[in-house]
CHARMM-style PDB file with segment names, atoms N, HN, CA, C and O in Angstrom:
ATOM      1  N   UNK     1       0.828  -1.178   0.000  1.00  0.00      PROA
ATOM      2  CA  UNK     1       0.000   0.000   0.000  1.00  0.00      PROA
ATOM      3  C   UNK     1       0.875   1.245   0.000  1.00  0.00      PROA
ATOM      4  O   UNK     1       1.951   1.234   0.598  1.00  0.00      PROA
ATOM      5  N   UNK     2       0.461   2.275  -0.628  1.00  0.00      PROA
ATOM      6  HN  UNK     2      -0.412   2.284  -1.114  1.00  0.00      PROA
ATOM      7  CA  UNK     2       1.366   3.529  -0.942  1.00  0.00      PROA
ATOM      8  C   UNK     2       1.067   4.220   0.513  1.00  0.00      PROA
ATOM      9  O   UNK     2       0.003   4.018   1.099  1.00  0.00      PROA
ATOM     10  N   UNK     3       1.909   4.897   0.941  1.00  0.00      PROA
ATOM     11  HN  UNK     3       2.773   5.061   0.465  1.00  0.00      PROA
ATOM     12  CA  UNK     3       2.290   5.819   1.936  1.00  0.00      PROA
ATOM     13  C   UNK     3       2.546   7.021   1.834  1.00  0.00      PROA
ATOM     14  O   UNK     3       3.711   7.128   1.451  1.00  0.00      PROA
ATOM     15  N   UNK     4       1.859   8.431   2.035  1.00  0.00      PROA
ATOM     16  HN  UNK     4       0.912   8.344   2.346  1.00  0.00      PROA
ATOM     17  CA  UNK     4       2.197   9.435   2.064  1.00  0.00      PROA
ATOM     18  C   UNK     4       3.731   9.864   2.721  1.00  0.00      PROA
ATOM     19  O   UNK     4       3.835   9.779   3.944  1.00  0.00      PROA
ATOM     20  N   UNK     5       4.930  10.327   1.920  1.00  0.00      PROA
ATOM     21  HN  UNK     5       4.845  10.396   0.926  1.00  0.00      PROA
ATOM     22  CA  UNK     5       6.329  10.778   2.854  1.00  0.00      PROA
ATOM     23  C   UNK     5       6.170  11.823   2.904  1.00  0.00      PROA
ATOM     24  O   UNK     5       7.146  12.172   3.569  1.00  0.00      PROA
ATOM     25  N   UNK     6       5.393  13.069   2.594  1.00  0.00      PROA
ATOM     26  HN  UNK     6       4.601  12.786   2.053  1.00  0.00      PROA
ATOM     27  CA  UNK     6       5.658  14.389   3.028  1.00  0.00      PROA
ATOM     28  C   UNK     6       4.089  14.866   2.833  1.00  0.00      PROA
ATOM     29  O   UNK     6       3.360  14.319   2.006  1.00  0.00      PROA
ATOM     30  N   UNK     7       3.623  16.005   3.731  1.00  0.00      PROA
ATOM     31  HN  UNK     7       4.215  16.449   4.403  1.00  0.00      PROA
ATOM     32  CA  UNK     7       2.180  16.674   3.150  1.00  0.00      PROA
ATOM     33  C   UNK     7       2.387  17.658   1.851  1.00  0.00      PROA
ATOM     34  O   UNK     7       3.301  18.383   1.457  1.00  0.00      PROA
ATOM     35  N   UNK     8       0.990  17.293   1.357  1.00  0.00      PROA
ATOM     36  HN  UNK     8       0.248  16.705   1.677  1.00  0.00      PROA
ATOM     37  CA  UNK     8       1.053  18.376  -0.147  1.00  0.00      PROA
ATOM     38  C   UNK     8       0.391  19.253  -0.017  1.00  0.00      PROA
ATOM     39  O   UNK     8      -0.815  19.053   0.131  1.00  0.00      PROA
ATOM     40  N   UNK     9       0.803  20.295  -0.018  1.00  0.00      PROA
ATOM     41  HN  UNK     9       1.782  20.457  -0.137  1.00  0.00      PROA
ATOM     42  CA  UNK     9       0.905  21.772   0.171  1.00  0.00      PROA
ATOM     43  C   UNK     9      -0.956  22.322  -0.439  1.00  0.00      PROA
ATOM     44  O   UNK     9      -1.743  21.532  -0.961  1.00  0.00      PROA
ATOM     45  N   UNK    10      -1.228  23.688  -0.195  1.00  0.00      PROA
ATOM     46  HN  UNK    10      -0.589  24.330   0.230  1.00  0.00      PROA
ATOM     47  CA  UNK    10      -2.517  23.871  -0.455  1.00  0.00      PROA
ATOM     48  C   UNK    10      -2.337  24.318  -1.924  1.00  0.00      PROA
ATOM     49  O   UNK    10      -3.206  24.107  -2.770  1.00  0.00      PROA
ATOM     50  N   UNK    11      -1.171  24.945  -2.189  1.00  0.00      PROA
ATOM     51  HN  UNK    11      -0.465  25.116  -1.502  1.00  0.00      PROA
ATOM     52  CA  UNK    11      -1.099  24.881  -3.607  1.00  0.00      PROA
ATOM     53  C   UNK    11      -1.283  24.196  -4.328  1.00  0.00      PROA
ATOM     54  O   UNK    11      -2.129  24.369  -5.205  1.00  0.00      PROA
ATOM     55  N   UNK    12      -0.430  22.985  -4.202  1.00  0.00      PROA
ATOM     56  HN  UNK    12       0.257  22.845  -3.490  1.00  0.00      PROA
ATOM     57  CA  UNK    12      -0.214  21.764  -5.320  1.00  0.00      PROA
ATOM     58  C   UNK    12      -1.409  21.146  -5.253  1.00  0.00      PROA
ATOM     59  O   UNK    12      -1.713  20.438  -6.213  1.00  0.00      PROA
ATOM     60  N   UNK    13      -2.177  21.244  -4.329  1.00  0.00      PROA
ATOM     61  HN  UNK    13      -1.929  21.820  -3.549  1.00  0.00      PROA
ATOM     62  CA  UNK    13      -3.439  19.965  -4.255  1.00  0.00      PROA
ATOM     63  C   UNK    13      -4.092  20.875  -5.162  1.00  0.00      PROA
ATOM     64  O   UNK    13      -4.363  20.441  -6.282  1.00  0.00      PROA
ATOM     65  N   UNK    14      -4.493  22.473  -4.768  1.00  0.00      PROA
ATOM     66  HN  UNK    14      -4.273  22.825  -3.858  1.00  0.00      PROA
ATOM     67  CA  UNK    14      -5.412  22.899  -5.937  1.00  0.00      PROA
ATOM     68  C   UNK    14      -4.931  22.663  -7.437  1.00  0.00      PROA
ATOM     69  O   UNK    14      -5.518  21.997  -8.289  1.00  0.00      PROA
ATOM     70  N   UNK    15      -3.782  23.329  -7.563  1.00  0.00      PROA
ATOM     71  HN  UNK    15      -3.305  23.870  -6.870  1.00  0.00      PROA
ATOM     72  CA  UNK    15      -3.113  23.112  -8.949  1.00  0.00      PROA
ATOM     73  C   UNK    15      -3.676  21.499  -9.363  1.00  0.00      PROA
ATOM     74  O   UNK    15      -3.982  21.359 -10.547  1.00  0.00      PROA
ATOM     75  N   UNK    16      -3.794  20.556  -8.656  1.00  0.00      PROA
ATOM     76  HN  UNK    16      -3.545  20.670  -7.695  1.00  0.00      PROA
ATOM     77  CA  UNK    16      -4.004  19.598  -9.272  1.00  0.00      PROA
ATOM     78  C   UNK    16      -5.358  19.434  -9.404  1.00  0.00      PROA
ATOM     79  O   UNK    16      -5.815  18.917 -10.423  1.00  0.00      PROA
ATOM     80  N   UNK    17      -6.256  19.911  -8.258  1.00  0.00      PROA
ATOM     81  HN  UNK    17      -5.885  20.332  -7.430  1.00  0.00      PROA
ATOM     82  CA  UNK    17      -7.738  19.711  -8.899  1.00  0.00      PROA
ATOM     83  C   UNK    17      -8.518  20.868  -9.502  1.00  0.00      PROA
ATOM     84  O   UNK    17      -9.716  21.145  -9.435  1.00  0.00      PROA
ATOM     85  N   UNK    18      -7.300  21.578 -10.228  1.00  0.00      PROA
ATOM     86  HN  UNK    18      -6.327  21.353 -10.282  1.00  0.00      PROA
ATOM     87  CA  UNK    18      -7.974  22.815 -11.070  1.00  0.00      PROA
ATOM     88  C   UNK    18      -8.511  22.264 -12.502  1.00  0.00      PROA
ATOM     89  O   UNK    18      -8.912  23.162 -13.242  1.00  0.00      PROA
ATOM     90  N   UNK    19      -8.586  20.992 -13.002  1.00  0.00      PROA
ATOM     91  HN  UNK    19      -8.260  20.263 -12.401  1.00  0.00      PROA
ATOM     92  CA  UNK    19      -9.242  20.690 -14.100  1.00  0.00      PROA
ATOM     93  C   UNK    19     -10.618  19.681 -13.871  1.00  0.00      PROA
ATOM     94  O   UNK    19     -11.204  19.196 -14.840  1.00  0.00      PROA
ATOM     95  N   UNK    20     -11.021  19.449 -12.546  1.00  0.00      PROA
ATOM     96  HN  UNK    20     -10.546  19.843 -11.759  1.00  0.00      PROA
ATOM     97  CA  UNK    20     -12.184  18.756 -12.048  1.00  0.00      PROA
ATOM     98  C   UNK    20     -13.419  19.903 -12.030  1.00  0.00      PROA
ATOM     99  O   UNK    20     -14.517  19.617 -11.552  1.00  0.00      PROA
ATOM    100  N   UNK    21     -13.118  21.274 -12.619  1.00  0.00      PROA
ATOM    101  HN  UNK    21     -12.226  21.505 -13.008  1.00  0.00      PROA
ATOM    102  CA  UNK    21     -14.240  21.759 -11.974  1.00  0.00      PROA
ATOM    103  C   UNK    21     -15.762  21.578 -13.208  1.00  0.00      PROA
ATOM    104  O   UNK    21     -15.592  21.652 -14.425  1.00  0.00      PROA
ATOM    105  N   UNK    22     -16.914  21.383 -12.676  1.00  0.00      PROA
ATOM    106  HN  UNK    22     -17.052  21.323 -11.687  1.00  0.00      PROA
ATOM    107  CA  UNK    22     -17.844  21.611 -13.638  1.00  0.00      PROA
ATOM    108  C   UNK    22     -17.943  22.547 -14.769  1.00  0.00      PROA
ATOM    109  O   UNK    22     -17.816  23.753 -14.554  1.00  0.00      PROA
ATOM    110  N   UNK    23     -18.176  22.063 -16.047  1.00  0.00      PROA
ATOM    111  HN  UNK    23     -18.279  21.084 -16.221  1.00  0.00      PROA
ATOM    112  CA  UNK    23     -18.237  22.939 -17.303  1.00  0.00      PROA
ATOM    113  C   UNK    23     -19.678  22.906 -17.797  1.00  0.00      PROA
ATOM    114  O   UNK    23     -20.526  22.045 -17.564  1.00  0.00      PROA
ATOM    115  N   UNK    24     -19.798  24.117 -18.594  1.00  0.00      PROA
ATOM    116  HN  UNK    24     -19.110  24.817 -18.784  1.00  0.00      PROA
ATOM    117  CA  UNK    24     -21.674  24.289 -18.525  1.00  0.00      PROA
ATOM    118  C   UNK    24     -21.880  23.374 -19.806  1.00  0.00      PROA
ATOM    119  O   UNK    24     -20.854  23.136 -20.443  1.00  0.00      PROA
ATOM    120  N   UNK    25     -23.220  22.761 -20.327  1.00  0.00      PROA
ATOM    121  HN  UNK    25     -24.054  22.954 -19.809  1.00  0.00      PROA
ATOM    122  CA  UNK    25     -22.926  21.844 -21.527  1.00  0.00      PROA
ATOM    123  C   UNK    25     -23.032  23.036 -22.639  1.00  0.00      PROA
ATOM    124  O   UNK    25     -23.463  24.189 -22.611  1.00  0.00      PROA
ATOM    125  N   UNK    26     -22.558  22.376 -23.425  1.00  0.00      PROA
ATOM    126  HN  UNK    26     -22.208  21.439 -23.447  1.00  0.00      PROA
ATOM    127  CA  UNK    26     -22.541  22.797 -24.539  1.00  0.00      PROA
ATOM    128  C   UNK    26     -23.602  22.955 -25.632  1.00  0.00      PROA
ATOM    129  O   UNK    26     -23.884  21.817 -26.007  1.00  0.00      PROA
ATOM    130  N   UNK    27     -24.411  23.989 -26.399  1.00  0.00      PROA
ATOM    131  HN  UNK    27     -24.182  24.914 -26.094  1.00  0.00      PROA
ATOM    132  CA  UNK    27     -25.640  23.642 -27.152  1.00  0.00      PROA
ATOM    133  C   UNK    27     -25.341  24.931 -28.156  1.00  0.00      PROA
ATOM    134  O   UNK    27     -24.743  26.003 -28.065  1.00  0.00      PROA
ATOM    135  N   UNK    28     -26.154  24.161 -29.238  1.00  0.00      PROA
ATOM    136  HN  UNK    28     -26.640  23.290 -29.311  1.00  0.00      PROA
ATOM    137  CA  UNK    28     -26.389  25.155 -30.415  1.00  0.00      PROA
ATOM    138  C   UNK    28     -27.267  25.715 -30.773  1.00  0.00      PROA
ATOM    139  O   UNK    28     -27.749  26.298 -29.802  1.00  0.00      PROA
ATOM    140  N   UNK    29     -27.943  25.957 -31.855  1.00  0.00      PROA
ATOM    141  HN  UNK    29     -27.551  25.484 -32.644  1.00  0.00      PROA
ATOM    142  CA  UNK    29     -29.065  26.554 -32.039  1.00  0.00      PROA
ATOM    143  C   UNK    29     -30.167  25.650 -32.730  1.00  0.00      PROA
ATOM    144  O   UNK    29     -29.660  24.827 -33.492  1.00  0.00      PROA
ATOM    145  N   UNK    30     -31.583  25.598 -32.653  1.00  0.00      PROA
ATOM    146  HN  UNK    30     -31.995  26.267 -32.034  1.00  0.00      PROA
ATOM    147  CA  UNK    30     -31.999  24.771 -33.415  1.00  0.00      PROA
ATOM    148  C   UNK    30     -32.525  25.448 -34.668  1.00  0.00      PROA
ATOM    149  O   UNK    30     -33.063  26.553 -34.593  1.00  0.00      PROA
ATOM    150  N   UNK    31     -32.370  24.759 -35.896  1.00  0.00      PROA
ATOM    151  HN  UNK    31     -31.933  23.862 -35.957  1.00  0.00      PROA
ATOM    152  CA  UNK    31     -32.266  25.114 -37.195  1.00  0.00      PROA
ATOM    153  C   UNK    31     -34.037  25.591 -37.630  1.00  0.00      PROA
ATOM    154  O   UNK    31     -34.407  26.344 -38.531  1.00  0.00      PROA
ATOM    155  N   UNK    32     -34.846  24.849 -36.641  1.00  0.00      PROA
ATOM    156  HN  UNK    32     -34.545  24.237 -35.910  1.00  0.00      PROA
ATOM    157  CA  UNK    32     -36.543  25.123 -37.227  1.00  0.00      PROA
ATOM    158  C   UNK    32     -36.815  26.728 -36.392  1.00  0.00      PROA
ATOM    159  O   UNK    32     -37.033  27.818 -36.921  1.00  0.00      PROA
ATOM    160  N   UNK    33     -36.721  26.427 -35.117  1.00  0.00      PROA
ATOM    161  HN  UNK    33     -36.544  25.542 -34.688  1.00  0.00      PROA
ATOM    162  CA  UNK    33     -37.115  27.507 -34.109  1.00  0.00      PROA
ATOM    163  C   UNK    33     -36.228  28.538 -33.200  1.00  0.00      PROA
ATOM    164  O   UNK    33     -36.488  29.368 -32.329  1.00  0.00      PROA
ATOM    165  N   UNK    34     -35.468  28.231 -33.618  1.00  0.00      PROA
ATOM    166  HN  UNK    34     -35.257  27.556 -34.325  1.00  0.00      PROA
ATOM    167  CA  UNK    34     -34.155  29.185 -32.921  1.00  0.00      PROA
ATOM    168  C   UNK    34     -33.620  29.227 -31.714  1.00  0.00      PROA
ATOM    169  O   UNK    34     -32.809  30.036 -31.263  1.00  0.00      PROA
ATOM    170  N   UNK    35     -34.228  28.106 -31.102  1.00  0.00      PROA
ATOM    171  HN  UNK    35     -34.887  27.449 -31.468  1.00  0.00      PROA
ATOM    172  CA  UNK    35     -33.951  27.735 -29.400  1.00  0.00      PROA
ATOM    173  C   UNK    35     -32.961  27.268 -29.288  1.00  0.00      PROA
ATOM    174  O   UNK    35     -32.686  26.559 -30.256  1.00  0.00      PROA
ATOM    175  N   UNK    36     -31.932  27.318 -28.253  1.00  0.00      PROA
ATOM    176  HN  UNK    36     -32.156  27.894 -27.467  1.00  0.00      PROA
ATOM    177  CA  UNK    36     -30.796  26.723 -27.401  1.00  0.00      PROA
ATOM    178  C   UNK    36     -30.950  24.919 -27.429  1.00  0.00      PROA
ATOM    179  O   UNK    36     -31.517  24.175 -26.629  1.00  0.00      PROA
ATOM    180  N   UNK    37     -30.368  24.681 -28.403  1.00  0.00      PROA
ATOM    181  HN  UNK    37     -29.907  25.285 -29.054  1.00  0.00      PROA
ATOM    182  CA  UNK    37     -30.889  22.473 -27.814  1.00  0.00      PROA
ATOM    183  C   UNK    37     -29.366  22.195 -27.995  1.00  0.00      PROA
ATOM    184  O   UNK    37     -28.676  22.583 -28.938  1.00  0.00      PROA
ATOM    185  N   UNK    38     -28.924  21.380 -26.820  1.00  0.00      PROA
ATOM    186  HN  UNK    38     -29.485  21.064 -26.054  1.00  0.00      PROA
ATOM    187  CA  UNK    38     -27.781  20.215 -27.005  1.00  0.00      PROA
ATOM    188  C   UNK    38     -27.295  19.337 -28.705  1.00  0.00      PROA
ATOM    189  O   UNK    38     -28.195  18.930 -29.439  1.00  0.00      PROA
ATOM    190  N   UNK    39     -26.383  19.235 -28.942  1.00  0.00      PROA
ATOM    191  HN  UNK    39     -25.652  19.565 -28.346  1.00  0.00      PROA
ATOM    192  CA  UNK    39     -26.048  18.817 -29.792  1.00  0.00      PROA
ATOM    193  C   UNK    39     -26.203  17.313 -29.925  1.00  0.00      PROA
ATOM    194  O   UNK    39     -25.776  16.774 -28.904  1.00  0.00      PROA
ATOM    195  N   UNK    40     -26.628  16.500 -30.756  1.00  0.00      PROA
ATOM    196  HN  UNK    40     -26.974  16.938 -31.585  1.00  0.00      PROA
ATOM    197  CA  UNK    40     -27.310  15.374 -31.247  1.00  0.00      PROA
ATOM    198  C   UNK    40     -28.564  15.100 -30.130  1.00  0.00      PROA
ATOM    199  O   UNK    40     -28.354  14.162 -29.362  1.00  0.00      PROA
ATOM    200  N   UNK    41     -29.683  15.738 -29.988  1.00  0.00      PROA
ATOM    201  HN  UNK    41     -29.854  16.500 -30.611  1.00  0.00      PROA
ATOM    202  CA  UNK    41     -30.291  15.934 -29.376  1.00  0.00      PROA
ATOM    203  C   UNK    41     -31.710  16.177 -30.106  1.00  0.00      PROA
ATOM    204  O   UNK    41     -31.708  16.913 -31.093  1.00  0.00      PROA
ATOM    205  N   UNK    42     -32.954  15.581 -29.662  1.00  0.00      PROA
ATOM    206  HN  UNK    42     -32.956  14.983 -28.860  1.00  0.00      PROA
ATOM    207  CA  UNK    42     -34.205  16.489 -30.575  1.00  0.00      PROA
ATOM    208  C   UNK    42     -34.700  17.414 -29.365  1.00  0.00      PROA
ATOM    209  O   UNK    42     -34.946  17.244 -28.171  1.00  0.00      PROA
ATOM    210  N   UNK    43     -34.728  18.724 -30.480  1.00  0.00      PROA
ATOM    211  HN  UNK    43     -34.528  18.862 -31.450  1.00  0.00      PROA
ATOM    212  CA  UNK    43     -35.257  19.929 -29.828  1.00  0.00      PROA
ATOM    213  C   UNK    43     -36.818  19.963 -29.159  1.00  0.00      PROA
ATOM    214  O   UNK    43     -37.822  19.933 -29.870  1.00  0.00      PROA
ATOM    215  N   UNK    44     -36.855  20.020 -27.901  1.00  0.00      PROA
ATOM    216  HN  UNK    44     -36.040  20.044 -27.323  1.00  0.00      PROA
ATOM    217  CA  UNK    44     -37.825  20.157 -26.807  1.00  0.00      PROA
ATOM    218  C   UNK    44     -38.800  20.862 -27.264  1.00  0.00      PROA
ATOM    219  O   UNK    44     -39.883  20.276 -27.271  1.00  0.00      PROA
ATOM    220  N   UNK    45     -38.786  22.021 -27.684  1.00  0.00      PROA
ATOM    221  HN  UNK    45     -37.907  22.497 -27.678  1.00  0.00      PROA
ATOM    222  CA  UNK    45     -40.205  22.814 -28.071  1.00  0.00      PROA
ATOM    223  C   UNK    45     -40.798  22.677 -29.436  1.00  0.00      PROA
ATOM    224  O   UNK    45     -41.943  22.927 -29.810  1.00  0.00      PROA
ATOM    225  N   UNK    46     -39.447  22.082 -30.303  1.00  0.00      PROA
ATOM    226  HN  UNK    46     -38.516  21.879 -29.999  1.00  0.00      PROA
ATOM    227  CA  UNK    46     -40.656  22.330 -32.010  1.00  0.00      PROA
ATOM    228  C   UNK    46     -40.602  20.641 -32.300  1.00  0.00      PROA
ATOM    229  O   UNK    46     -41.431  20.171 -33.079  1.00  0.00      PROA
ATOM    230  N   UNK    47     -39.512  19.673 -31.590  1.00  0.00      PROA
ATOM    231  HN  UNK    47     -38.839  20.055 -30.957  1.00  0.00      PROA
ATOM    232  CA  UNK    47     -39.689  18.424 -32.191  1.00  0.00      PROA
ATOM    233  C   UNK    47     -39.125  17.979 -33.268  1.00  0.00      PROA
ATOM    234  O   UNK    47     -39.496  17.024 -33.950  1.00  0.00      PROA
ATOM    235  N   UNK    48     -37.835  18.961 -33.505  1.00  0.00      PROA
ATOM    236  HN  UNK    48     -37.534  19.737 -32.951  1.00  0.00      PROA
ATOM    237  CA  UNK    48     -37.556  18.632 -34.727  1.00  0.00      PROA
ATOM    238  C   UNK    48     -35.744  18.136 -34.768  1.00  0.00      PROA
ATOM    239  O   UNK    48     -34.888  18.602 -34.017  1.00  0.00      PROA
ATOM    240  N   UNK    49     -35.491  17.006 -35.938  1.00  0.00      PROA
ATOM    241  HN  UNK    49     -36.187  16.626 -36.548  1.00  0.00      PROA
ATOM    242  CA  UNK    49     -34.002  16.586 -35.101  1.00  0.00      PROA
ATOM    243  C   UNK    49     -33.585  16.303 -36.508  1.00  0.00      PROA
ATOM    244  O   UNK    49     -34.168  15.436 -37.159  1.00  0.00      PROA
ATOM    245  N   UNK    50     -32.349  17.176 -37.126  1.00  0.00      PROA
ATOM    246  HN  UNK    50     -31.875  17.880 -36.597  1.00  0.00      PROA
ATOM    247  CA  UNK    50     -32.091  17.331 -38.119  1.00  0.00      PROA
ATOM    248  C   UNK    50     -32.653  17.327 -39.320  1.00  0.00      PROA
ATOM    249  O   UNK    50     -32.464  16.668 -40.342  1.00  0.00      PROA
ATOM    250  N   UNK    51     -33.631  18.474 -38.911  1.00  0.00      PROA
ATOM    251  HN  UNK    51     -33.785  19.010 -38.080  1.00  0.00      PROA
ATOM    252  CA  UNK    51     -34.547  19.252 -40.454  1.00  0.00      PROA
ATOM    253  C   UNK    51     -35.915  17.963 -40.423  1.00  0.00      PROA
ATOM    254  O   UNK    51     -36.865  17.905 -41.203  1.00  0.00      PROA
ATOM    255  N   UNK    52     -35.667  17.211 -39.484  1.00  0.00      PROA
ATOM    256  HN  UNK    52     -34.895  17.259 -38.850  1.00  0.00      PROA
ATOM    257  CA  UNK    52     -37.243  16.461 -39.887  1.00  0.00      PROA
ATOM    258  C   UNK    52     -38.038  16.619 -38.279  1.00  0.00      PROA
ATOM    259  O   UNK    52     -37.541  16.892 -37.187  1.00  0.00      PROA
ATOM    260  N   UNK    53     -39.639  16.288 -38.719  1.00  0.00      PROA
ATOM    261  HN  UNK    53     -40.043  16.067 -39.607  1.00  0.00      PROA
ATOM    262  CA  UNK    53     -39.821  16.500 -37.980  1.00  0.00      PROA
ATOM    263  C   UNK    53     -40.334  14.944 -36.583  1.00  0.00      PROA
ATOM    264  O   UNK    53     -41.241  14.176 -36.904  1.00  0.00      PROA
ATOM    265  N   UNK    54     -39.782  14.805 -35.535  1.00  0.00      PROA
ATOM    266  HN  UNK    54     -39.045  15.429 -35.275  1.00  0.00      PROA
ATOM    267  CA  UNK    54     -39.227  13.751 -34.577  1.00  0.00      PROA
ATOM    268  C   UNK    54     -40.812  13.184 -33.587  1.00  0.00      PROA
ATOM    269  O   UNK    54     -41.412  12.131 -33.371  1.00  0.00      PROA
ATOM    270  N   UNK    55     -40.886  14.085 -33.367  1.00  0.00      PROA
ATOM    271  HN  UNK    55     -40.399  14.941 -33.542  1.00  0.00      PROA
ATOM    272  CA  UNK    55     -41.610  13.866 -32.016  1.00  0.00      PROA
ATOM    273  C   UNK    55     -43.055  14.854 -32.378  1.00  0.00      PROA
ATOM    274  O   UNK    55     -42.894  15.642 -33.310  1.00  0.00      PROA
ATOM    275  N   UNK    56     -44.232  14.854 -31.803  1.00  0.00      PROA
ATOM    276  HN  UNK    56     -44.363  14.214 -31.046  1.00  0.00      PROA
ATOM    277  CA  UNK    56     -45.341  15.705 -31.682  1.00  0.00      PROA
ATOM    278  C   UNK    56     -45.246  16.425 -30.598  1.00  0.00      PROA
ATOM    279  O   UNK    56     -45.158  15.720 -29.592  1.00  0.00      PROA
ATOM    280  N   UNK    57     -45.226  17.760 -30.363  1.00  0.00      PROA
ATOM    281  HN  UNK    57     -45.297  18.333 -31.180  1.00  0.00      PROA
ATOM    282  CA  UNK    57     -44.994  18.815 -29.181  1.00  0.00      PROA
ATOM    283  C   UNK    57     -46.249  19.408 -29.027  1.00  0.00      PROA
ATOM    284  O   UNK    57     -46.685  20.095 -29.950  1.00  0.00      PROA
ATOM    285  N   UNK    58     -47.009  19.223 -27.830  1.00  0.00      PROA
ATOM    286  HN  UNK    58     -46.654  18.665 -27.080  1.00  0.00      PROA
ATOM    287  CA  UNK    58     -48.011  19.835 -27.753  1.00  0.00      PROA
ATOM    288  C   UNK    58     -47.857  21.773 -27.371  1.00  0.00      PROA
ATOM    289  OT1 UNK    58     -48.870  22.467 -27.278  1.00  0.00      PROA
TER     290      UNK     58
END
């Protein structure tokens, strides 16, 4: 089993968990209605998932 030989400093621990932090997702535009939708995704309000139309949206 590994053993800590010295403590790691408050620096180095952040420096190291400075790439864990949450990133917002990523989305584009949708091509029918102009809303914010995730990429390979069908769009929530018009139903539509690459120019056809997917789902019925009431």
């Amino acid at each position: 089993m590994a053993v800590q030989q010295r403590r790691v400093s408050k620096s180095r621990k952040g420096m190291r968990k400075s790439h864990q932090a949450l990133k917002s997702p990523t989305t584009g535009v949708c091509k029918q209605c102009g809303k914010p939708v995730q990429p390979h995704r069908v769009c929530k309000s018009c139903g539509y998932y690459n120019g056809k139309k997917v789902i019925d949206v009431k």
